[in-house]
BANULO-974027 format. One line per 10 residues: number of its first residue (from 1); their letters; for each residue y, x, z of N, C-alpha, C. Coordinates in steps of 0.2 Angstrom, whole numbers, plus 5000, padded with zeros to 4 digits. Atoms other than C-alpha are relative to their C-alpha. Layout:
BEGIN
NUM) a) Y,X,Z,Y,X,Z,Y,X,Z; ... .
//
This chain:
BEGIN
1) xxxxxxxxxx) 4994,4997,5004,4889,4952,5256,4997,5005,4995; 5001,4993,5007,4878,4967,5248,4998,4995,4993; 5001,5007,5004,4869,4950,5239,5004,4999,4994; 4997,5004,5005,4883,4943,5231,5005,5008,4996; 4998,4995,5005,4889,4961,5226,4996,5000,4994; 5004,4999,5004,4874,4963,5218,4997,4996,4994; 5002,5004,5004,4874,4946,5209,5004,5002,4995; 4995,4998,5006,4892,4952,5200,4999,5005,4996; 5001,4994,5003,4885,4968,5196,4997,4999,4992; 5004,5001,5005,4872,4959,5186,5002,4990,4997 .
11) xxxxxxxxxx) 5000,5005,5005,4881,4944,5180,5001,5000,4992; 4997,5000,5005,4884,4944,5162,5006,4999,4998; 4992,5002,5001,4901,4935,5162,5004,5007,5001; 4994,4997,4996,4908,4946,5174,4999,5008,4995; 5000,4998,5005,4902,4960,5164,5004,5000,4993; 4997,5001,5007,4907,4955,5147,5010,4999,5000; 4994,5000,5000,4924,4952,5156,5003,5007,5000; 4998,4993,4997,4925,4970,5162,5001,5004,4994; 5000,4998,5005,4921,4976,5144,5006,4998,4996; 4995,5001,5004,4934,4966,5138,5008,5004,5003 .
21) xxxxxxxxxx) 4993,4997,4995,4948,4971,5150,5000,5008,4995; 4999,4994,5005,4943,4987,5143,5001,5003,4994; 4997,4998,5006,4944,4987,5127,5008,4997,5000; 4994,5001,5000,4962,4980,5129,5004,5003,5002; 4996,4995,4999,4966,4993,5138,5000,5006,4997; 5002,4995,5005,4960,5006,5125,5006,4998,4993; 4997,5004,5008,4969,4994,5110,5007,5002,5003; 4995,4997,4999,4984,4995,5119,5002,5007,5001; 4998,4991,5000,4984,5016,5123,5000,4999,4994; 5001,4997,5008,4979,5016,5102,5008,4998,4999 .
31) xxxxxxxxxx) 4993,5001,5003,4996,5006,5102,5007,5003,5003; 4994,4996,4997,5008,5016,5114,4998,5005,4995; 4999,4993,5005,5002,5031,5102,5003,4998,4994; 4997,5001,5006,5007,5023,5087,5005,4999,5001; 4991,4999,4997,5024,5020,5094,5001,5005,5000; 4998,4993,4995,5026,5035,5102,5000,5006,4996; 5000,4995,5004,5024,5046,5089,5005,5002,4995; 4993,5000,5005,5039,5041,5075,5006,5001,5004; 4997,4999,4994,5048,5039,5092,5002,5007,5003; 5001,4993,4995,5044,5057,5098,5005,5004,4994 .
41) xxxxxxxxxx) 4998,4998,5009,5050,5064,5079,5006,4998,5001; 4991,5000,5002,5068,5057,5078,5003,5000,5006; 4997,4997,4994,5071,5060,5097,5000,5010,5000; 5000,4993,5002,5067,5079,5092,5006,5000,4995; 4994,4998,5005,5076,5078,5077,5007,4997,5002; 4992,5000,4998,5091,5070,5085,5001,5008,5005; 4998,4994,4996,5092,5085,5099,4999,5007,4998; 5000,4996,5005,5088,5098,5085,5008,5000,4995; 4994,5001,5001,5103,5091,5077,5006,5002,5001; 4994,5001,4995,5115,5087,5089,5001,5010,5003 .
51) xxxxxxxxxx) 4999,4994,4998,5112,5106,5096,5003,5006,4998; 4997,4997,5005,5114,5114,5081,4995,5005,4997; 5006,4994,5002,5097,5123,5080,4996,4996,4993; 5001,5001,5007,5095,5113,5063,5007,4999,4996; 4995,5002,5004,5108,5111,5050,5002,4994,4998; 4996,5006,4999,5118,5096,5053,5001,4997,4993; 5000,5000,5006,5123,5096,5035,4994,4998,4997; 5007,5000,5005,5105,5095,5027,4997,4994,5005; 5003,5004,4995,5096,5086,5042,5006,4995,5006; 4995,5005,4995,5111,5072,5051,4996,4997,5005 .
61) xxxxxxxxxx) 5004,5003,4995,5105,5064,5066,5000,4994,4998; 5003,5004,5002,5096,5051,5064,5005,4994,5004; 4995,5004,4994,5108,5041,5078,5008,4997,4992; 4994,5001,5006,5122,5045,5060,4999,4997,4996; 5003,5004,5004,5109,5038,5048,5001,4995,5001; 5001,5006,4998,5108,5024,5055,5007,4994,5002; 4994,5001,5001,5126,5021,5058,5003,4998,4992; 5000,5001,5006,5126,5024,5040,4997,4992,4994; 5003,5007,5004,5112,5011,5036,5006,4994,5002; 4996,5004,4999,5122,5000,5045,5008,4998,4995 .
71) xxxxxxxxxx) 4993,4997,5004,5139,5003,5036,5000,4996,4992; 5000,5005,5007,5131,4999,5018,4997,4995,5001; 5002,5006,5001,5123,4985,5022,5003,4995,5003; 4994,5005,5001,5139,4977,5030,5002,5000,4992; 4996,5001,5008,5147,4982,5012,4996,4995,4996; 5004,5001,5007,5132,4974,5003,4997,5002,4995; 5003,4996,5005,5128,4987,4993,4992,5002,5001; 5008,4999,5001,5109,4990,5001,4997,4995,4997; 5004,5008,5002,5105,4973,4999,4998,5001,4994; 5000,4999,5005,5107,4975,4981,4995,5006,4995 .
81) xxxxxxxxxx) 5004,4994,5003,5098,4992,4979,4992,4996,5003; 5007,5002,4998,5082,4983,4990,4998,4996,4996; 5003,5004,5003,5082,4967,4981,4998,5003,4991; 5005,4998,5008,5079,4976,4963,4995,5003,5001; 5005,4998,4997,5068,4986,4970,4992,4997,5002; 5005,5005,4999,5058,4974,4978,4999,4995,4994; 5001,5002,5006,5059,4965,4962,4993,5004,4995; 5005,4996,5007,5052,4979,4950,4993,5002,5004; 5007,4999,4997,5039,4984,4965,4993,4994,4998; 5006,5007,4998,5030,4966,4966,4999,4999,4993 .
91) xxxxxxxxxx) 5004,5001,5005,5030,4963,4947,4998,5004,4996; 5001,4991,5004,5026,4981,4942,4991,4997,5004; 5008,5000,4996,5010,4979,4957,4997,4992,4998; 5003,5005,5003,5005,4961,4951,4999,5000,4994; 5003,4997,5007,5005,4967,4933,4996,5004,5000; 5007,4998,4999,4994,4980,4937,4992,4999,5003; 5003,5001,4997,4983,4973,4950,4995,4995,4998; 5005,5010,5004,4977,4953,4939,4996,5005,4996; 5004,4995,5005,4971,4964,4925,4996,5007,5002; 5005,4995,4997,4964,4977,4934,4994,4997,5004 .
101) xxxxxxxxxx) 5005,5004,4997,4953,4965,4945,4997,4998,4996; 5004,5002,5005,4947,4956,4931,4997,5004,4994; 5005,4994,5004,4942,4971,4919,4995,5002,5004; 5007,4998,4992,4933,4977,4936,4995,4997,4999; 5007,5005,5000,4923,4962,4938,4997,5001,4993; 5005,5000,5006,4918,4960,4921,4998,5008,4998; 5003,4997,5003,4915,4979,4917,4995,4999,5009; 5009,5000,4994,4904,4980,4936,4996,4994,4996; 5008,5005,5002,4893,4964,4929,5000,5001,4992; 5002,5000,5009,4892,4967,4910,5001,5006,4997 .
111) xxxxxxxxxx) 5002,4993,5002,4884,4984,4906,5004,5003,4994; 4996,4996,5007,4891,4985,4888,5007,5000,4999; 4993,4998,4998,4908,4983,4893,5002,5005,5004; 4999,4995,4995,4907,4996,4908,4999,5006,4995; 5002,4993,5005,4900,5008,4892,5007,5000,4997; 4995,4999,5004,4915,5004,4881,5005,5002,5003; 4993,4997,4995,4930,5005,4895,4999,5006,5003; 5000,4996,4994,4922,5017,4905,5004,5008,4997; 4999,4994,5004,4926,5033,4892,5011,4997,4999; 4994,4998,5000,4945,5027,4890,5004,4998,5006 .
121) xxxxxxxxxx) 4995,4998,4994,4949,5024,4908,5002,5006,5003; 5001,4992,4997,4941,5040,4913,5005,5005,4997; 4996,4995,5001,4954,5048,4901,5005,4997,5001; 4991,5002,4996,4970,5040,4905,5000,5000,5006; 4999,5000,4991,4966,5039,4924,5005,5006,5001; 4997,4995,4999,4972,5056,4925,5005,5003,4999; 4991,5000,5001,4987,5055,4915,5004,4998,5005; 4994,5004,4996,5003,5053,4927,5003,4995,4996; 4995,5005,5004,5012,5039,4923,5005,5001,4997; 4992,5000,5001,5028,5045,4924,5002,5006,4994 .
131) xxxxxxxxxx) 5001,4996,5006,5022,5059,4910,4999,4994,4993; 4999,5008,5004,5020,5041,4899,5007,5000,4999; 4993,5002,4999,5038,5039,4904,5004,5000,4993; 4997,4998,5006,5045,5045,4887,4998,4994,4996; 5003,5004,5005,5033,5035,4876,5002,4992,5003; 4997,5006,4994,5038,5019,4890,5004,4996,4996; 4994,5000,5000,5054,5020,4887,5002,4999,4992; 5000,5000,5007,5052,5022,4868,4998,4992,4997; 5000,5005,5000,5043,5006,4867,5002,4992,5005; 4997,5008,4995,5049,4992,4881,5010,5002,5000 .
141) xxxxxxxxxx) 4996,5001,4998,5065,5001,4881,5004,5002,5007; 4998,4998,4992,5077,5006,4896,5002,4994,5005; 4997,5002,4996,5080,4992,4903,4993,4998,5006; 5005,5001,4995,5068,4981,4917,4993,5000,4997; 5007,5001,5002,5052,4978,4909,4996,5009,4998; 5003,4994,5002,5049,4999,4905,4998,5003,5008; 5003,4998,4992,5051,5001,4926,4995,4996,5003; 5004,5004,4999,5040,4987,4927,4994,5003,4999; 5006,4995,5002,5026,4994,4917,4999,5006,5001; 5004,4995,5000,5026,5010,4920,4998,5001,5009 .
151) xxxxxxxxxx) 5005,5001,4994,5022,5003,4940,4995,4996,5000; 5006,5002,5001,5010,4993,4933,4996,5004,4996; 5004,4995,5002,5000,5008,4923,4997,5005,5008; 5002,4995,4994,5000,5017,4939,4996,4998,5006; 5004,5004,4999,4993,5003,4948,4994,5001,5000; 5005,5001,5002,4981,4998,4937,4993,5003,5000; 5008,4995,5002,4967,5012,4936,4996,5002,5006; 5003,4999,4993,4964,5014,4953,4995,4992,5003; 5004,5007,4998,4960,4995,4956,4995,4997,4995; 5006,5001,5003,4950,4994,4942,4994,5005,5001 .
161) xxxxxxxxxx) 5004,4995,4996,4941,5010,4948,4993,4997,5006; 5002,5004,4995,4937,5001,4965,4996,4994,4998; 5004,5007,5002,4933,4984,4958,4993,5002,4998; 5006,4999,5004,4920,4992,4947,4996,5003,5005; 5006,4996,4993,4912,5002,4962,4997,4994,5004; 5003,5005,4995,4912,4987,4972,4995,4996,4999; 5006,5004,5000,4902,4977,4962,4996,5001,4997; 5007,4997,5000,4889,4989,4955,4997,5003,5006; 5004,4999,4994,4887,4992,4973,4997,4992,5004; 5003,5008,4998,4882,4974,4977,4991,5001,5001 .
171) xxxxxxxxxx) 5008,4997,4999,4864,4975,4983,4996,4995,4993; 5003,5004,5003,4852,4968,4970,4999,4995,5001; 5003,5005,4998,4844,4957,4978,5005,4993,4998; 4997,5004,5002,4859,4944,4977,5002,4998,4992; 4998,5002,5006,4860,4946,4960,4994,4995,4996; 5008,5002,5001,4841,4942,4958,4999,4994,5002; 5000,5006,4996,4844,4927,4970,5002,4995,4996; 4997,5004,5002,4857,4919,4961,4996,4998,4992; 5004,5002,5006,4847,4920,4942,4996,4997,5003; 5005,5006,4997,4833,4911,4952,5003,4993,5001 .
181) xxxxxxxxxx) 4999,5007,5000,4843,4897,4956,5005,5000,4995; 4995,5001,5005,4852,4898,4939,5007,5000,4999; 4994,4997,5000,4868,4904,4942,5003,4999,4994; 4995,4998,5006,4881,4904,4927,5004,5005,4999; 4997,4995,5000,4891,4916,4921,5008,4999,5006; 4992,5002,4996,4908,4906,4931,4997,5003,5006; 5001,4996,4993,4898,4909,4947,4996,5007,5001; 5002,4993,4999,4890,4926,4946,5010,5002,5000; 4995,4999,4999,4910,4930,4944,5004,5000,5006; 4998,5003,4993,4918,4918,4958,4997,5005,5003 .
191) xxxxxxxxxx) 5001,5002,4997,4905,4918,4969,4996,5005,5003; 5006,4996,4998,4894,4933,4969,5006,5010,4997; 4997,4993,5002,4904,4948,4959,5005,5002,5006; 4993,4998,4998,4922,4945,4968,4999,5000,5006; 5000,4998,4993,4918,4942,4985,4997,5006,5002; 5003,4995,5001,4905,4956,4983,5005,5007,5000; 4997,4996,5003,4916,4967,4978,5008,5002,5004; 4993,5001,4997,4933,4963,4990,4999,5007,5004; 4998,4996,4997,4929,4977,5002,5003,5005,5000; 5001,4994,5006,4929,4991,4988,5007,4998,4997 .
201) xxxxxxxxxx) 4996,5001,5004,4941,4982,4980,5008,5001,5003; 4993,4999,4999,4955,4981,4992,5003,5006,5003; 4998,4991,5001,4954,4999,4996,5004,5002,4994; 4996,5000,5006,4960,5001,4979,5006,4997,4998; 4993,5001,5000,4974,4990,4980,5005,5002,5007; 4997,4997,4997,4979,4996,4995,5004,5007,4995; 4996,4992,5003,4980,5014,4986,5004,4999,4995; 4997,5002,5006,4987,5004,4971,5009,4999,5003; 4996,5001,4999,5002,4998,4981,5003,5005,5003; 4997,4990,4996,5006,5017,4989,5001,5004,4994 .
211) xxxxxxxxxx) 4997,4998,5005,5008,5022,4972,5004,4996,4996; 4994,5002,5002,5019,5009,4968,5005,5001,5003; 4995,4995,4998,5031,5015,4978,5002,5007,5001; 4997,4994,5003,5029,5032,4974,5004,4999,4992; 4997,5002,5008,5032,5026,4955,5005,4999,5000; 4995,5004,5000,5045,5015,4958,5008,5006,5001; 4992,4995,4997,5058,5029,4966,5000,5003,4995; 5000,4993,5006,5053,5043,4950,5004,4995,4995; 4997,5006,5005,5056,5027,4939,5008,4999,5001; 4994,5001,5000,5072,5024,4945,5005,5006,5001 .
221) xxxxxxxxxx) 4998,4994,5002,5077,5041,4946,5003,5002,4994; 4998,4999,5008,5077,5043,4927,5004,4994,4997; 4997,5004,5004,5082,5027,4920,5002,4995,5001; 4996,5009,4994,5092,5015,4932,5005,5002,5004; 4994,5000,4997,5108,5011,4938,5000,4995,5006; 4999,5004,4993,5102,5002,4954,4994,5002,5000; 5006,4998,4998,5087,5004,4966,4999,5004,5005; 4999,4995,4994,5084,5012,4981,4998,5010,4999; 5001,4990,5003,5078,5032,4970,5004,4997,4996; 4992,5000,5003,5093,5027,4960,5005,5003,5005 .
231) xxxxxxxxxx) 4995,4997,4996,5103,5028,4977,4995,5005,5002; 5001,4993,4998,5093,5042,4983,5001,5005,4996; 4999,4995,5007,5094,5053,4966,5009,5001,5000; 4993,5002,5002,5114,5048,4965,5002,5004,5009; 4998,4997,4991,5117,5053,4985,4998,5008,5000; 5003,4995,4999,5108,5067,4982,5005,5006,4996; 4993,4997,5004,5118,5072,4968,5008,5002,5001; 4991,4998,4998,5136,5070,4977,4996,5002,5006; 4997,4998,4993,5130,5077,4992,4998,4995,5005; 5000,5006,4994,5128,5060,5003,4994,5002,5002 .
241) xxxxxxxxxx) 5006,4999,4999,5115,5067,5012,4995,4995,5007; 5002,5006,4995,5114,5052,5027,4997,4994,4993; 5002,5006,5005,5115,5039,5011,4993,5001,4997; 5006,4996,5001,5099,5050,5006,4994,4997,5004; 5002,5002,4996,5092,5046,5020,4998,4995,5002; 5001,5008,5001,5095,5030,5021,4995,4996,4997; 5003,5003,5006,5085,5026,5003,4990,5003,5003; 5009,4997,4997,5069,5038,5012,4998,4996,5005; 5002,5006,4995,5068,5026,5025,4998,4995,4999; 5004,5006,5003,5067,5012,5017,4994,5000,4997 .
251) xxxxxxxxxx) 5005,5000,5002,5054,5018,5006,4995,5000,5005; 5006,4997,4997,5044,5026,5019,4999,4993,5006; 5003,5007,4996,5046,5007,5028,4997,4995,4998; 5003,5007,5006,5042,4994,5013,4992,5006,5000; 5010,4996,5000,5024,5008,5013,4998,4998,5007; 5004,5001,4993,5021,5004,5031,4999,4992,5000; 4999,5008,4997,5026,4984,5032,4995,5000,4992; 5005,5001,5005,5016,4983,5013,4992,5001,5003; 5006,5000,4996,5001,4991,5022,4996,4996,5005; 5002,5003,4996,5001,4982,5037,4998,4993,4998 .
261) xxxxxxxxxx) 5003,5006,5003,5001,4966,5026,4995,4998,4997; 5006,4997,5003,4988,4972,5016,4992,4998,5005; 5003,5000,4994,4978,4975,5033,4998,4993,5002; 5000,5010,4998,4982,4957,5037,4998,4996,4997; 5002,5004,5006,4976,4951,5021,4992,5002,5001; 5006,4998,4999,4960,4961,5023,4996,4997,5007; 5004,5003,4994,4955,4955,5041,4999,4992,5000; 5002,5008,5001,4957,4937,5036,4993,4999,4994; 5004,5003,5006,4946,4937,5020,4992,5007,5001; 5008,4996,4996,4933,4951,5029,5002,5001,5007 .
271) xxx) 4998,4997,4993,4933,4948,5046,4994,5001,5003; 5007,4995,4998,4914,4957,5049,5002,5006,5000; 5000,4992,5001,4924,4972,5045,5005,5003,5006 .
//
């Protein structure tokens, strides 16, 4: 009996099973916590609410929000605000993000371009966008393509930032490889810059898409007649302060489910990471 304890002690299998078990009981606790915590928050704030020890008026139970979501999106009026929205987010974030990759790459691998760009991104990176907003609006105009761009400006400078870091940080050695077996210009690009470069780089689209959603609300604040900072700016103005609430959810959800997709996107295309 003690034998065959002794042999599970030291089998590997059973081993390598115990450590898994483990880590899936770890993975799972990381995921009770990640529930459990926006859970913990709107059951506070309901019974803060409901009590009276917050102002009802300013802060609605989240239980009446949600009544509310419900409400406008029988009428069909959310619908309407999410779909322009998610319209101007996606072509605003792919107008930024194609042109931003591709300047990236070629200024990390071609030194005379990374001299010439480097001095005017450095000075606009740190303009806000929505300081632009005038100038925008002057030339595209108010209608969609000035909300479009000025979520693609805001995009843009961070993912070109990253790309650029990524692929001056590429070890030499590969690049040295590749000139030995004669590489071309297409594949140093493909083959050696972008993939090089993808780890750095989607850091940057990450933080590129969490400014698109801040943009997009400010954007629609000033110069739109639909959109979900259209309806929070307008709710806000009469007072709706559930309907309010409403449009802050949403954003602060389309930030989470972009994220997670993001995530999703990054574990397929790096799964060493």
């Amino acid at each position: 009996m003690e034998e065959k304890n002794v042999n599970v002690e030291h089998d590997p299998f059973a081993i390598e099973h115990e450590e898994w078990k483990k880590r899936q009981v770890r993975s799972r606790f990381k995921q009770l916590l990640t529930i459990s915590s926006p859970i913990f928050i709107l059951i506070l704030w309901e019974f803060l609410s409901r009590t009276g020890l917050v102002d009802a008026r300013f802060f609605p139970p989240p239980s009446e929000i949600v009544g509310t979501f419900v409400a406008m999106g029988a009428s069909g009026e959310l619908y309407n605000h999410i779909g322009i929205s998610l319209y101007r987010i996606f072509a605003g974030f792919l107008l930024g993000v194609i042109p931003g990759v591709i300047l990236g790459l070629l200024m990390g691998l071609y030194s005379p371009l990374r001299h010439f760009f480097s001095p005017l991104v450095m000075a606009l990176m740190p303009i806000p966008t929505l300081a632009l907003l005038p100038i925008i609006l002057i030339i595209f105009g108010v209608g969609e393509v000035s909300k479009i761009v000025t979520i693609a400006g805001s995009v843009f400078f961070p993912v070109v930032i990253n790309t650029v870091a990524g692929v001056v940080n590429i070890d030499r050695i590969y690049l040295d490889v590749a000139k030995n077996y004669g590489a071309n210009s297409k594949d140093f690009f493909f083959k050696i810059a972008l993939p090089g470069s993808l780890p750095v780089m989607i850091e940057g689209i990450q933080m590129g898409q969490a400014i698109a959603l801040l943009t997009i609300v400010a954007a629609e604040m000033m110069g739109a007649n639909s959109g979900i900072g259209y309806l929070i700016w307008t709710s806000y103005n009469a007072f709706l302060l559930k309907e309010m609430y409403v449009g802050l959810v949403l954003i602060s959800f389309f930030g989470y489910l972009f994220s997670l997709i993001l995530r999703g996107f990054q574990r397929k295309l790096l799964p060493w990471r």
